[in-house]
LUMDREN-970993 format. One record per residue (C-alpha): y negated, z, x negated. Coordinates in steps of 0.001 Angstrom, whole numbers, plus 500000, padded with zeros to 6 digits. Layout:
BEGIN
YZX/...
! end
This chain:
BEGIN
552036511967533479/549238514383533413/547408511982530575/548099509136532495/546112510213535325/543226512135533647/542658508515532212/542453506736535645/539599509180536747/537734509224533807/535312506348534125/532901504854531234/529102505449532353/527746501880530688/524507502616528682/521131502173530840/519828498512530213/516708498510527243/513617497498528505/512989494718527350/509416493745525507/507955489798525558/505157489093522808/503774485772523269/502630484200520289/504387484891517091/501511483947514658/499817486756512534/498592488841515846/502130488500517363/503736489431514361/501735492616514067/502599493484517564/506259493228516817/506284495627513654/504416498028515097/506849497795518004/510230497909515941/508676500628513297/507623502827516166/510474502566518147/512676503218515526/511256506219514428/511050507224517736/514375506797518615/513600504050521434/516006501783522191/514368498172522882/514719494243523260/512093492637521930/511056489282522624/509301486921520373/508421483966521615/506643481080519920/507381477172519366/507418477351515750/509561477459513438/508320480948511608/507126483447512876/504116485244511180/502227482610510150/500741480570513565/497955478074512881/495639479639510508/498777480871507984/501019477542507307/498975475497505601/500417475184502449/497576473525500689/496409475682497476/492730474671497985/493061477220501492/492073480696500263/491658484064502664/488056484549503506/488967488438503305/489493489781500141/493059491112499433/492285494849499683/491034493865503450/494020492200504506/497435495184505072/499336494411507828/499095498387508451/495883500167508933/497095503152507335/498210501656504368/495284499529502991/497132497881499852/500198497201501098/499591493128500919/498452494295497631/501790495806496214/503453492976497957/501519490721496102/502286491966492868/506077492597493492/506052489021494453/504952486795491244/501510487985491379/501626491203488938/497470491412487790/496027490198491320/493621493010492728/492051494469495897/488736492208495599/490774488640494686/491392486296497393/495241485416497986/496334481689499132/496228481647503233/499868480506502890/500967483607500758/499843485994503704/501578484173505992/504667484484503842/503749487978503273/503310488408507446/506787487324507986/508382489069505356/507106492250506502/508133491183510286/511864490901509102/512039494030506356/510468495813509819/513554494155512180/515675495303509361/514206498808509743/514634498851513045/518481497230513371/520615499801515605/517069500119518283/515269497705518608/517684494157519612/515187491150518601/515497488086520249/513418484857518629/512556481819520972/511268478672520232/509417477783523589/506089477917525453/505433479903527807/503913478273530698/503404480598533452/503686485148533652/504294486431537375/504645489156538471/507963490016539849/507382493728540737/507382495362543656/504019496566544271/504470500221543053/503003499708539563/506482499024537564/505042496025536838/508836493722535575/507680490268534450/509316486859535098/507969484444532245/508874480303532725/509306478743529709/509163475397528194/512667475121527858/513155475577531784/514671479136531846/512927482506532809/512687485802530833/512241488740533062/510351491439530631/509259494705531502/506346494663529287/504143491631528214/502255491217524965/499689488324525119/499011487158521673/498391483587521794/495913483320519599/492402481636519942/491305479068522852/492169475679521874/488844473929521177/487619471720523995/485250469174522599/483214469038524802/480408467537522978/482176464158522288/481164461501524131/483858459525525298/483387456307523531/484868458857520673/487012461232522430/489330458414523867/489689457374520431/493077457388517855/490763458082515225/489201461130516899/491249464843515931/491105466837518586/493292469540516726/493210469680513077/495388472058512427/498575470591514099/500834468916511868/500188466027510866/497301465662512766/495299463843510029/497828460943509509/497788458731506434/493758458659505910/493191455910503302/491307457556500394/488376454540500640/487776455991504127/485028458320504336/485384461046507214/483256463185509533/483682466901510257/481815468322513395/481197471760512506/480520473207509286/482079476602509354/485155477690507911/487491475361509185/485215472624507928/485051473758504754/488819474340504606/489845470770505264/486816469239503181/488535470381500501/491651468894501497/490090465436502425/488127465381498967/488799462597496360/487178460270494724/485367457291495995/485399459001499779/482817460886501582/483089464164503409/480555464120506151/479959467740507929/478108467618510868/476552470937512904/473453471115514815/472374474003511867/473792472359509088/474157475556507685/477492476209505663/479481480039505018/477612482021502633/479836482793499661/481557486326498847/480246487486495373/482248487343492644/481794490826491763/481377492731495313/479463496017495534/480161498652498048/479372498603501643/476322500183502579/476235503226505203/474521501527508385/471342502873509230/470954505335511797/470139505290515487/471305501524515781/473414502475519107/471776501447522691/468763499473520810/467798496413522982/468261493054521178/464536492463520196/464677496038518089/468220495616517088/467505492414515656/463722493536513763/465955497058512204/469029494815511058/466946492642509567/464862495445507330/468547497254506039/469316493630504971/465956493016503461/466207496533501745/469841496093500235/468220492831499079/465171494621497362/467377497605496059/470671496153495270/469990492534494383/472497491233497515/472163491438501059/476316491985502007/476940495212500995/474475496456504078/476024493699506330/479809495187505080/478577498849506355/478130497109510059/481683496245510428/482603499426511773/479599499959514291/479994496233515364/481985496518518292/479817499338519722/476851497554518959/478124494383520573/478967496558523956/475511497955524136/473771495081524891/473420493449528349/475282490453529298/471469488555529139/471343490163525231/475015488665524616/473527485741526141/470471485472524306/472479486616521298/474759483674521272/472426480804521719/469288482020519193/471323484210515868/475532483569516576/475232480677514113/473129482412511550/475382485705512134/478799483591511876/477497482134508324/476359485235506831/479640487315508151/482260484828508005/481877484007504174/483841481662501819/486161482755498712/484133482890495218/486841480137494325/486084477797497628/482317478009497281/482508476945493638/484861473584494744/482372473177497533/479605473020495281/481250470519493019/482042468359496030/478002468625497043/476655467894493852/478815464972493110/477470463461496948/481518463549498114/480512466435500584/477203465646502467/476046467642504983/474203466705507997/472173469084511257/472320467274514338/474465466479516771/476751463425517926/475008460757520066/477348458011520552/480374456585519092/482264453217519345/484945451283517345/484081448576514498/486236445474514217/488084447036511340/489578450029513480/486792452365511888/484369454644513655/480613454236513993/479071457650514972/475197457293515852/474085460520515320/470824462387517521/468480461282514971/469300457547514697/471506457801511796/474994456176511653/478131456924510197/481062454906509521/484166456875509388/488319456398509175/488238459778511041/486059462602513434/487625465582513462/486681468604515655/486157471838513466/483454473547516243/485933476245516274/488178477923519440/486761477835523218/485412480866524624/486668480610527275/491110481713527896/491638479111530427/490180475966527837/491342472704527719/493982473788530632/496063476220529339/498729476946532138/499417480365530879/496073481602530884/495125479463533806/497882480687536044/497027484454534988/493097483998536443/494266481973539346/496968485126540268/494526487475539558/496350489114536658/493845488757534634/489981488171535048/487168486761532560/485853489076530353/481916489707529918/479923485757530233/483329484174530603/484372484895527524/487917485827527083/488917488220529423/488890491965530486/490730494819529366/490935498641529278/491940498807525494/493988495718525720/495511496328528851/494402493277531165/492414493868533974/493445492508537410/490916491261539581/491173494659541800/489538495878537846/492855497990538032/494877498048534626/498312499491536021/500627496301534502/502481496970531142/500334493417530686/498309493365527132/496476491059524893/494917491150521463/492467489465519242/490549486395520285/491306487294524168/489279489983523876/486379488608522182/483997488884525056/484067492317524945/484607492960521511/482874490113519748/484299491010516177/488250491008517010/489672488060515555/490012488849511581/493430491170510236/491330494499509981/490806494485514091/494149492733514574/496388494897512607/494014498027514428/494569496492518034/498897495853517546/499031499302516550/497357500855519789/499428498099522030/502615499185520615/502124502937521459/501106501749524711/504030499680525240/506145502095524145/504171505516525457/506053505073529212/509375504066527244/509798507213525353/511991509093526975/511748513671525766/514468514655523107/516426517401524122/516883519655520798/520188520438520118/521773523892519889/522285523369516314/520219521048514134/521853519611510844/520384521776507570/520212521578503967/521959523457501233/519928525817501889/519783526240505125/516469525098506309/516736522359509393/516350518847509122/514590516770512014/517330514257512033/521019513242512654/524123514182510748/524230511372508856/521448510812507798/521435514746506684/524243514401504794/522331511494502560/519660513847502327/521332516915501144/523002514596498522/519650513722497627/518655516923497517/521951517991495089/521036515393492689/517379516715492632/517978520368492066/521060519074489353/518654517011488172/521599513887488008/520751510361489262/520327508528492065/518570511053493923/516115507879495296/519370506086496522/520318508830498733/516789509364500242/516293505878500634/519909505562502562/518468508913504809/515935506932505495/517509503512506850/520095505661508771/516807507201510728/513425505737509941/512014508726511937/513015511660509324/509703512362507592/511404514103504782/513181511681503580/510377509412503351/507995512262502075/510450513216499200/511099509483498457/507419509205497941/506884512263495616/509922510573493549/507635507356493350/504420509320492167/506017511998489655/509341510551488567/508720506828488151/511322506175490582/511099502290492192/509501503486495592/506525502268497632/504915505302497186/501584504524499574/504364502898502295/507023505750501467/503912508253502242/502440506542505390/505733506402507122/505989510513505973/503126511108507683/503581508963510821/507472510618511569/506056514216511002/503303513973513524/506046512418515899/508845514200515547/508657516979511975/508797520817512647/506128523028511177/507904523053508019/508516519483507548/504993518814508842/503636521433505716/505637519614503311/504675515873504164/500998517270503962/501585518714500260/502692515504499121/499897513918500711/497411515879498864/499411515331495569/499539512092495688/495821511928496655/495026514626494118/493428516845497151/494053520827496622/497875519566496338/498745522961493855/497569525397496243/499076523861499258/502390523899497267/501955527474496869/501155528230500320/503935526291501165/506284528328499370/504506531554500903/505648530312504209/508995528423503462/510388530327500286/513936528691500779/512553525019500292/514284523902497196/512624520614497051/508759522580497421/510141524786494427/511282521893491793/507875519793492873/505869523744491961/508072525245488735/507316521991485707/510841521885484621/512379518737483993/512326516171487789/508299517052488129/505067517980486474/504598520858488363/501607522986489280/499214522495486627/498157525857484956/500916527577485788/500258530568484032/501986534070484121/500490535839487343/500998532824489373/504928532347488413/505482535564488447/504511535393492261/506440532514492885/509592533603491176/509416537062493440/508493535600496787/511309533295496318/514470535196494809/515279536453498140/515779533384499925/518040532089497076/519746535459496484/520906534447493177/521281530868492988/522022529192490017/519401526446491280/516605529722491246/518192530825488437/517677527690486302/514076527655487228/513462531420486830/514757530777483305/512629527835482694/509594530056483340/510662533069481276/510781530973477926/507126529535479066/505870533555478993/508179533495475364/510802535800476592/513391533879475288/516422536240475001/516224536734478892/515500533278479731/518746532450477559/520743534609479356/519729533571482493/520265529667481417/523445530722480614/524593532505484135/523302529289485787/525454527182483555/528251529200484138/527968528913487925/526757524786487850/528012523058484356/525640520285485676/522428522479486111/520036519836484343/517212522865485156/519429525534483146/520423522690480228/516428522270480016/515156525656479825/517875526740476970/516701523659475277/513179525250474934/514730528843474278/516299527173471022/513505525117470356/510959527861470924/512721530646468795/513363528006465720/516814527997466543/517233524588465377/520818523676464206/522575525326467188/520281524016469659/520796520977467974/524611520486467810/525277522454471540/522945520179473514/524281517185471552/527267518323473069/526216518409476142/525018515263476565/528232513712475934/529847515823478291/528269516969481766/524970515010480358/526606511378481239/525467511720484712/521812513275484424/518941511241485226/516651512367482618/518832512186479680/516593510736477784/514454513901477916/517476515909476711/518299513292473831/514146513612473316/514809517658472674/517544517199469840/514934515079468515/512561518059468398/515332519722466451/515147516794463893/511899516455463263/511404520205462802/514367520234460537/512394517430458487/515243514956458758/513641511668459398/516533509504459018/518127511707462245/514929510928464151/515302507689464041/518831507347464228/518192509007467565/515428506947468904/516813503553468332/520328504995469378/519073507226472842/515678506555473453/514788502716472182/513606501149475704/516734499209476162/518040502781477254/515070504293478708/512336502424481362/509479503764483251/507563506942483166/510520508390480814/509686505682477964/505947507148477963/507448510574478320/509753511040475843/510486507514473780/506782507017472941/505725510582472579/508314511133470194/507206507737467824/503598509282467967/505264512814466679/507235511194463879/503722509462462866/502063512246463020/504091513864460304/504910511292458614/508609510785459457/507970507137460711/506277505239458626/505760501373458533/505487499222462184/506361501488464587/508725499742467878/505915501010470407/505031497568471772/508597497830473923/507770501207475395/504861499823476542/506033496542477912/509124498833479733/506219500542481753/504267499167484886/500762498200483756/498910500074486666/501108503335485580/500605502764482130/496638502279482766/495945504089485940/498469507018486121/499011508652488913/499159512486487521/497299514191484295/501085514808482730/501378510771483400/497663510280481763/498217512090478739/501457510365477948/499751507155478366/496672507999475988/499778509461473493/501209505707473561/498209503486473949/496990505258470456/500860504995468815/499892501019469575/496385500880468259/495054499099471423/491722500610471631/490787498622475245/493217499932476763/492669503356476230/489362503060476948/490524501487480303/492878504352480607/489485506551479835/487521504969483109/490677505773485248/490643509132484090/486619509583484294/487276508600488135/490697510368489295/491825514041489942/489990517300488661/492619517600485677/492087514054484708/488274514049484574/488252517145482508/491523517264480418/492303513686479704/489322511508479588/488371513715476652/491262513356475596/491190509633475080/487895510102473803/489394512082470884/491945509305470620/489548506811470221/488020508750467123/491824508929466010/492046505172466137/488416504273464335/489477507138461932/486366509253462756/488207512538461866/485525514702462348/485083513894465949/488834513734466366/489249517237465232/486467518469467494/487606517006470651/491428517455470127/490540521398469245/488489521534472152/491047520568474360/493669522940473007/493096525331476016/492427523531478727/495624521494478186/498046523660480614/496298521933483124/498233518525483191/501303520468483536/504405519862481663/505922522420479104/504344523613476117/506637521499473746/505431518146475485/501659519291475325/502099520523471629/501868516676470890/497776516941471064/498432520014468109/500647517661465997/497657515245466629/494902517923465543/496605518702462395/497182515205461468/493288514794462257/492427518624459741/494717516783457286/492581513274457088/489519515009457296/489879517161454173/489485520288456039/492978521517454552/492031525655455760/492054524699458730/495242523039458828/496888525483456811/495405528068459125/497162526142462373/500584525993460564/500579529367459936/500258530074463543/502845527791464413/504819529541461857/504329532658463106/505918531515466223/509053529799464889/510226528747461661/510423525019460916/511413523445457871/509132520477458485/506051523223458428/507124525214455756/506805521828453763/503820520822455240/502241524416454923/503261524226451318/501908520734450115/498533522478451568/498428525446449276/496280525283446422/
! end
């Protein structure tokens, strides 16, 4: 009785409505709009209902984006043209993950593969957002905004649409792309005409033109030059028509940098603007043989530059250099110029300055255009390609027009456009308090540059957080925040905690899967930057399949919004790792200030899962190891590492015995496994280390991720117990590329070929073309760390391909400090390897001996460049020397394989 009436007074509160968000236009602007708005929210934690609507059938790729046509290249390069501005390659990597593995940052990419590439991020972003963000997709106009508020500023929406119905919307995004065109320069003998093409673009606007019909092109700018390439064929003529009869300049084929703008240009009245622009143009002429790298270094101060003039300078501006501007900024594709040029020389493309006169109809349905100058044409076809009105309200667009007449919006500066405070409209009080906000080509009277990706993609980003700013509504922390193993606090929910500290298990075990579990933290909250921050160190260091640059951008977005100070140190150590920026030292002041964080501590100590701090040497772990201990109180996790660095300082019996508390304590410990590998190794205790880690793997080794490693180890064993047959019994049985991809194939499978060259235990064809071929060309060529680098130079030289070291050597000669210094030198003494100039191959290889702790790693893995050097003494006759070296390594451990060597040396 007493349950049956707390239940009829307990009521269910329904959940507040979402606010919901329209974005008009769902072409590449709209698009934008909408992932920044369902990224942001998510991370955010913002429930929303966004809007999209758009009459066509995809979103993402509006008018300039679905032509399929081949011919229709980008006019940006590829490396211009991320959908995020924090994440310039992103089109890039998609791109290459999507049948387009060698294109690069300076190519130019099909118009129709960004628009696939547009929507494809718009629905990985709706995916990302799924649980916040409800999005709705209609295909409709919309025909008129009111406002339906009440006067206070709340500013609620009512949009009519095509279809009939109205969409109430809290906030309104505006991206409808540019003015239709309004041909206003036809006469009307030609714009009443069936032949006459108002609107190129629309589908199937150009109808079945006969190929014997020639056709005419008013304009000669980009859009011109796009569809003369469509229209060309044989035995027709492609007339362009503009009253400059100028056409794009080309990009160059090889581009050089942009150019720092010169100084002072800021405020400068037209006349002087105009006479200094000019000279930096003339002078990256004189000094650099091309005039766009100083018109490139512009972009940035164009928008300023554009607002500090006058409305009479805009004016002035527009009718005497726009056109020469437009040709020299707006340029063609290497590949488009080329096809134009073929089309010119062969007289199918002619092009004409002047301007439309008259126009009637011949007897045989064709057009007769009398041009200003007398000439006539006789065309199948005129089609407008003068480009978008200035104007918002052309040609009669209701939405636009109905927005001016309320007084929701007004003109921006000459009429062009209209006005905004940073994309919020202006009313025609010049107020800007309506959630009311446009982007791109609406804005172009006070922006002038704004309708190209770079500005778009710029532009969505700052609507979104002002769409969302008044949304947000302040998290209340909670008594108790979810932790780690460790118990250090996690910015996020339970859930997606308990992915992470799975992640986190299989990190400091060193099993696998550890990117699986960070990747599901992730899509349970988009927000948690150290999820994304540690999936993004996994991408750089362990080879793992991540978006690194993505992975890293959305780190460092969710720390600034929502990370603690911790979190917010950690995302900013992988940052500078990743861009090779001081990242050792902020490790180590990380781990001054957070000694508990486990992750910080596997990324710092070079064990097994990462490369480490480079130059790790005895003062510096010995500093780490202390300020740490307490925080772990005797983990076997801190254990495992503290052993790992006790056999690098060659106290072996105590880092056996601690390797062998950790394993008592975690069976799994892949860190405790790894550092009694190198105890055995290290103190030429080959046969047991040998036989226990062999089994090992077969036990509690199943489930690690870098088994190969381990299987690489009892390898050591073999070689140094001169059994060749074992070595490659192992290889093809543990470590043949069929078991072993990625970073681990340059690692361990083809470090371990070079070894068994080097002394002779493989000889014949070695199987190094399939390590290569399991590796990503940009990691096998551009590595990301110095551990990665040297590996690479290790298995380029195993394959004799002599270019591609020397690529590898211009990476190096350009990347981190370690790189520069240890490994293009490296490759350098490779290269003498390879042309079997042992001379300079023993110089540079001995030369690098001590500088080699750098690249991080242990010493076994770096001791390859030694097996490499006495190879190199051996070849060049200089037999003391090599006998010196193995009597050193000798002295260190015994080795059967030396004591041979060592002995066929001896007089």
């Amino acid at each position: 009785m007493c349950a049956t009436r707390l239940e009829s007074e307990v009521s269910v509160v329904p959940a507040p409505p979402r606010p919901t968000v329209a974005v008009v236009g769902a072409g590449a602007a709209g698009a934008l709009v909408a992932v920044q708005l369902c990224e942001t929210a998510a991370r955010r934690r913002t429930p929303l209902e966004l809007v999209l609507i758009d009459p066509a059938a995809e979103a993402g790729r509006g008018t300039a984006y679905a032509t399929e046509a081949p011919e229709h290249r980008l006019n940006v390069p590829v490396g211009g043209m991320s959908a995020y501005p924090d994440d310039p390659g992103h089109f890039r990597r998609w791109l290459c993950r999507h049948g387009e593995p060698t294109v690069t940052a300076a190519d130019f990419a099909a118009r129709y593969r960004f628009g696939s590439y547009i929507a494809d991020t718009l629905g990985r972003a709706i995916i990302t957002a799924h649980g916040t963000v409800a999005v709705r997709r209609l295909r409709a106009t919309v025909t008129r905004c009111a406002d339906a508020g009440d006067g206070d500023g709340a500013g609620r929406f009512e949009l009519a649409l095509s279809d009939g119905s109205v969409l109430p919307a809290d906030s309104v995004v505006l991206a409808t792309g540019p003015a239709p065109a309004t041909a206003a320069w036809a006469p009307p003998g030609l714009r009443d005409s069936d032949r006459f093409v108002a609107r190129p673009w629309a589908p199937g606007a150009l109808g079945a033109v006969p190929d014997s019909d020639d056709v005419l092109l008013v304009g000669s700018g980009l859009t011109a030059v796009d569809l003369a390439l469509v229209l060309d064929r044989p035995g027709r003529t492609v007339h362009a028509l503009s009253r400059s009869g100028l056409l794009p300049q080309p990009h160059a084929v090889a581009p050089l940098p942009p150019l720092p703008a010169p100084p002072g240009l800021a405020g400068l009245p037209l006349g002087r603007l105009r006479t200094a622009l000019r000279r930096h143009l003339a002078a990256a002429l004189r000094d650099h043989g091309d005039w766009r790298p100083a018109l490139d270094g512009l972009r940035p101060h164009l928008v300023s530059l554009w607002q500090g003039l006058s409305d009479d300078e805009r004016a002035e501006f527009l009718g005497r250099d726009a056109t020469l501007w437009n040709t020299h900024r707006h340029r063609m594709a290497p590949t488009t110029a080329e096809a134009v040029a073929r089309a010119r020389a062969a007289r199918r493309l002619r092009i004409h300055a002047g301007r439309v006169a008259s126009a009637h109809t011949l007897d045989d349905g064709r057009l007769a255009v009398v041009l200003d100058d007398g000439r006539e044409l006789r065309v199948g076809r005129v089609v407008d390609c003068t480009g978008p009105g200035l104007r918002a309200d052309a040609a009669g667009d209701p939405l636009w027009a109905g927005l001016l007449a309320d007084g929701l919006a007004v003109p921006g500066p000459l009429g062009i456009g209209v006005a905004t405070d940073d994309g919020r409209l202006l009313d025609a009080g010049r107020r800007a308090d309506r959630p009311l906000f446009t982007l791109g080509s609406p804005r172009r009277g006070e922006l002038w540059e704004t309708t190209a990706i770079p500005e778009i993609r710029t532009q969505a980003k700052a609507v979104a957080e002002a769409v969302l700013a008044p949304l947000a509504t302040p998290v209340r922390p909670s008594r108790r925040r979810p932790t780690d193993q460790f118990g250090l606090p996690l910015s996020t929910h339970a859930a997606a905690a308990a992915s992470y500290r799975t992640g986190l298990a299989r990190v400091v075990t060193v099993r696998g899967k550890a990117a699986e579990a960070f990747t599901r933290a992730t899509e349970l909250d988009p927000g948690f930057a150290l999820g994304h921050a540690t999936l993004a160190l996994l991408g750089h260091e362990c080879g793992a399949e991540v978006d690194v640059p993505r992975a890293l951008a959305d780190a460092q977005r969710s720390a600034a919004e929502r990370g603690d100070e911790r979190e917010r140190s950690f995302v900013d150590v992988v940052s500078r790792r990743i861009g090779g920026q001081g990242g050792d030292q902020a490790l180590i002041d990380h781990l001054e200030r957070f000694p508990a964080d486990a992750l910080a501590l596997s990324a710092a100590v070079p064990t097994i899962a990462f490369s480490g701090i480079g130059d790790l040497d005895g003062s510096l772990a010995q500093r780490l190891v202390a300020r740490t201990a307490p925080a772990f109180e005797g983990h076997w996790f801190h254990t495992s590492l503290l052993s790992f660095l006790r056999q690098e300082e060659g106290r072996f019996d105590e880092a056996g015995a601690l390797a062998r508390q950790a394993l008592a304590a975690e069976p799994a410990s892949g860190h405790a496994v790894h550092a009694l590998a190198h105890v055995h190794y290290e103190s030429g205790d080959h046969h047991a280390g040998r036989d226990w880690l062999d089994g090992w793997i077969a036990d509690q080794g199943r489930g690690a991720v870098h088994r190969a490693h381990f299987s690489w180890h009892v390898a050591l064993h073999e070689l140094a117990l001169d059994d060749p047959a074992a070595v490659r019994r192992r290889w093809f049985a543990q470590l043949a590329p069929r078991q072993v991809n990625g970073v681990r194939a340059l690692v361990d499978s083809g470090s371990l070929l070079w070894r068994a060259r080097m002394c002779h235990h493989w000889t014949g064809r070695m199987p190094v073309d399939g390590v290569l071929d399991a590796v990503a060309r940009d990691v096998l060529e551009q590595p990301a760390t110095a551990f990665t680098a040297l590996h690479s130079a290790v298995a380029l030289t195993a394959a004799g391909d002599l270019p591609a070291l020397r690529r590898l050597r211009d990476h190096a000669a350009r990347a981190d400090t370690v790189q520069r210094e240890v490994v293009a030198p490296l490759c350098r003494a490779l290269e003498a390897v390879l042309e079997e100039r042992w001379t300079a191959a023993v110089q540079g290889l001995r030369e690098l001996l001590p500088s080699l702790r750098r690249v991080g790693g242990s010493a076994a893995q770096r001791e390859i460049v030694e097996e490499t050097l006495l190879y190199a003494l051996v070849e060049a006759g200089q037999s003391d020397a090599a006998r010196h070296l193995l009597e050193e390594r000798l002295d260190r451990r015994s080795s059967p394989l030396d004591s041979r060597r060592l002995a066929a040396l001896r007089p």
